[in-house]
C-alpha positions as CSV (number, residue, x, y, z in Angstrom):
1,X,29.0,-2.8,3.0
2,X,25.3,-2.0,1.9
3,X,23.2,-0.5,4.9
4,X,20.4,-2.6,6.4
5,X,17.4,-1.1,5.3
6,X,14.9,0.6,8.1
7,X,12.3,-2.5,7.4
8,X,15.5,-5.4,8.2
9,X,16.6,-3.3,11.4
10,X,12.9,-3.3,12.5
11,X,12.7,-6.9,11.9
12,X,16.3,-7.4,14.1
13,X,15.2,-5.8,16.3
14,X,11.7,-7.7,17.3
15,X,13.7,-10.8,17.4
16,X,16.1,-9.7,19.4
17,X,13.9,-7.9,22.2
18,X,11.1,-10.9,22.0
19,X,14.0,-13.1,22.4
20,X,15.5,-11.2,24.8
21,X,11.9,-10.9,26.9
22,X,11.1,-14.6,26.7
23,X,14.6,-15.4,28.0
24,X,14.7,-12.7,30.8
25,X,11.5,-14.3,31.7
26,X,12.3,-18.1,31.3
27,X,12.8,-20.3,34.2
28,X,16.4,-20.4,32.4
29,X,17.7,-19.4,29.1
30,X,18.6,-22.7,28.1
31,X,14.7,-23.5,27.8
32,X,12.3,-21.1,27.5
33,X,9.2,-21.2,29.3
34,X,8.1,-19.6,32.7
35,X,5.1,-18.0,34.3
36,X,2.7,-16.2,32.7
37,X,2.7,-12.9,33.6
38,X,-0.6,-12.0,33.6
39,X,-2.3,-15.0,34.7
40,X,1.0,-17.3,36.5
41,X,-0.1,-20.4,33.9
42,X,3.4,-22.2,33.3
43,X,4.2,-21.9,29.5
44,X,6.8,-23.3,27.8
45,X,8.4,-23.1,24.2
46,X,6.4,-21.2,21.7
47,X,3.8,-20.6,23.2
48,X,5.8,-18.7,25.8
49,X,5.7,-15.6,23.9
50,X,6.7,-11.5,24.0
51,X,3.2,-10.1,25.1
52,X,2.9,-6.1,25.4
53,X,0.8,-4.2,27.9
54,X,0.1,-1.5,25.8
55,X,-0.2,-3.0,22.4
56,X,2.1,-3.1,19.9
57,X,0.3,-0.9,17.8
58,X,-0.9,1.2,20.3
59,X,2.5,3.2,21.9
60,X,4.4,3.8,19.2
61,X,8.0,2.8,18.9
62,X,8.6,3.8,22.7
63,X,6.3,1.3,24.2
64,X,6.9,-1.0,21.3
65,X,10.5,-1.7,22.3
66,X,10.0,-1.0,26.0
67,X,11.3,-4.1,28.3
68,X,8.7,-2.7,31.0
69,X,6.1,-3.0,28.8
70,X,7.2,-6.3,27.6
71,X,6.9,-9.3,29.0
72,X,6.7,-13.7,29.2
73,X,2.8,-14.3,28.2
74,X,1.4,-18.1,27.3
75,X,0.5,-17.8,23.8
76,X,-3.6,-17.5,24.9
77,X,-3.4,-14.8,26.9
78,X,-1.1,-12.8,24.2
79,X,-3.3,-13.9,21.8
80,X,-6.6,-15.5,22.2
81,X,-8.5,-14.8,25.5
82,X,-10.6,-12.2,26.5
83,X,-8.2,-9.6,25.8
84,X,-10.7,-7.4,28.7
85,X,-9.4,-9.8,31.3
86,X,-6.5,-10.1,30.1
87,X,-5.5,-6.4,30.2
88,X,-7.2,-5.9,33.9
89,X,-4.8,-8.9,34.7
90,X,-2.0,-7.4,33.4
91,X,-2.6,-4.1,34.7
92,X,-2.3,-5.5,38.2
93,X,0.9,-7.4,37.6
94,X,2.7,-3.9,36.2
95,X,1.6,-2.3,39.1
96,X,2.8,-5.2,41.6
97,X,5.7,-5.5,39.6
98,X,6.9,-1.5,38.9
99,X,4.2,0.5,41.7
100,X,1.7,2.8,40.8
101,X,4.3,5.6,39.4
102,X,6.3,3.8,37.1
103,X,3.5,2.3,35.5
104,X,1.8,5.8,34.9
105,X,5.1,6.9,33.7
106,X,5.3,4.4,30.9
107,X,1.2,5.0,30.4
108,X,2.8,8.5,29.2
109,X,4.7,7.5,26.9
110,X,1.9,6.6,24.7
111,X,1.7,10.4,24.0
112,X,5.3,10.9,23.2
113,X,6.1,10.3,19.5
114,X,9.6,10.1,18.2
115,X,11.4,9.4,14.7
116,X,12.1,5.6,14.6
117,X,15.0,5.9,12.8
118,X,18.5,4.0,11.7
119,X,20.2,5.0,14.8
120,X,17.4,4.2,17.0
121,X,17.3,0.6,15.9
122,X,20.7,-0.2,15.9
123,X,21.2,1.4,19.3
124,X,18.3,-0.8,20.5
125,X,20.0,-4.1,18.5
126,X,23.1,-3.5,20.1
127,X,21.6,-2.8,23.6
128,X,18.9,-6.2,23.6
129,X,21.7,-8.1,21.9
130,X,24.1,-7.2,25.2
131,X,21.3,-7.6,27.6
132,X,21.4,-4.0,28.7
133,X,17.8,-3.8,30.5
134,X,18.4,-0.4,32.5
135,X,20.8,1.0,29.3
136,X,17.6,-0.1,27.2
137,X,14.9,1.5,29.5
138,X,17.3,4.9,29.8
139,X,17.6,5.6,26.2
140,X,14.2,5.4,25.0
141,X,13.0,7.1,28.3
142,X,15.5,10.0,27.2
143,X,13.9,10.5,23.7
């Protein structure tokens, strides 16, 4: 059996977080679509997509794969509007959501750099695949 390559796990394993977000955050898993979670607007289907609060770019693998910094976002805010807003918005939804703390915690992590390796994708496949939220959120915090 050949071994997935580090570019096919990193692939797996955005659709099976985004999926995993966008379902967490659907009104129900059999069709995807809820709120908005930086400005409440009801989206549904594609456009009901995995936005980040720190960028994807921006935090590393950490924050890249982080369900707390993952979340249901209409397809405009995620991707079109004034990103300024958009980020104030979503700023005050982590903090209503997580409190002050837990959203300065995961801030930190944007200075914490691991090695995005084999194991660390298939440990994150497995755990997104079972739906393990505070199994997910433990491991990477423990890196």
């Amino acid at each position: 059996m050949k071994k997935k390559t580090l570019a096919k796990l990193k692939k797996t394993l955005v659709e099976v977080s985004h999926t995993y977000i966008r379902e967490r955050d659907s009104f129900s898993k059999e069709h995807i679509g809820g709120h908005c979670f930086d400005c409440g607007k009801i989206t549904y289907g594609q456009q009901f997509q995995c936005g980040h609060w720190i960028p994807d770019g921006a935090g590393g693998a950490l924050l890249r794969y982080h369900p707390h910094n993952m979340h249901g976002q209409s397809g405009g805010c995620n991707m079109a509007y004034s990103q300024e807003r958009v980020k104030i918005d979503y700023t005050f939804a982590m903090i209503k959501k997580y409190g002050k703390r837990e959203v300065e915690q995961l801030r930190q992590l944007r200075n914490k750099t691991i090695q995005a390796d084999t194991v660390f994708f298939e440990t994150l496949i497995k755990l997104y695949t079972k739906g393990r939220e505070r199994a997910i959120v433990k491991y990477l915090e423990s890196l």
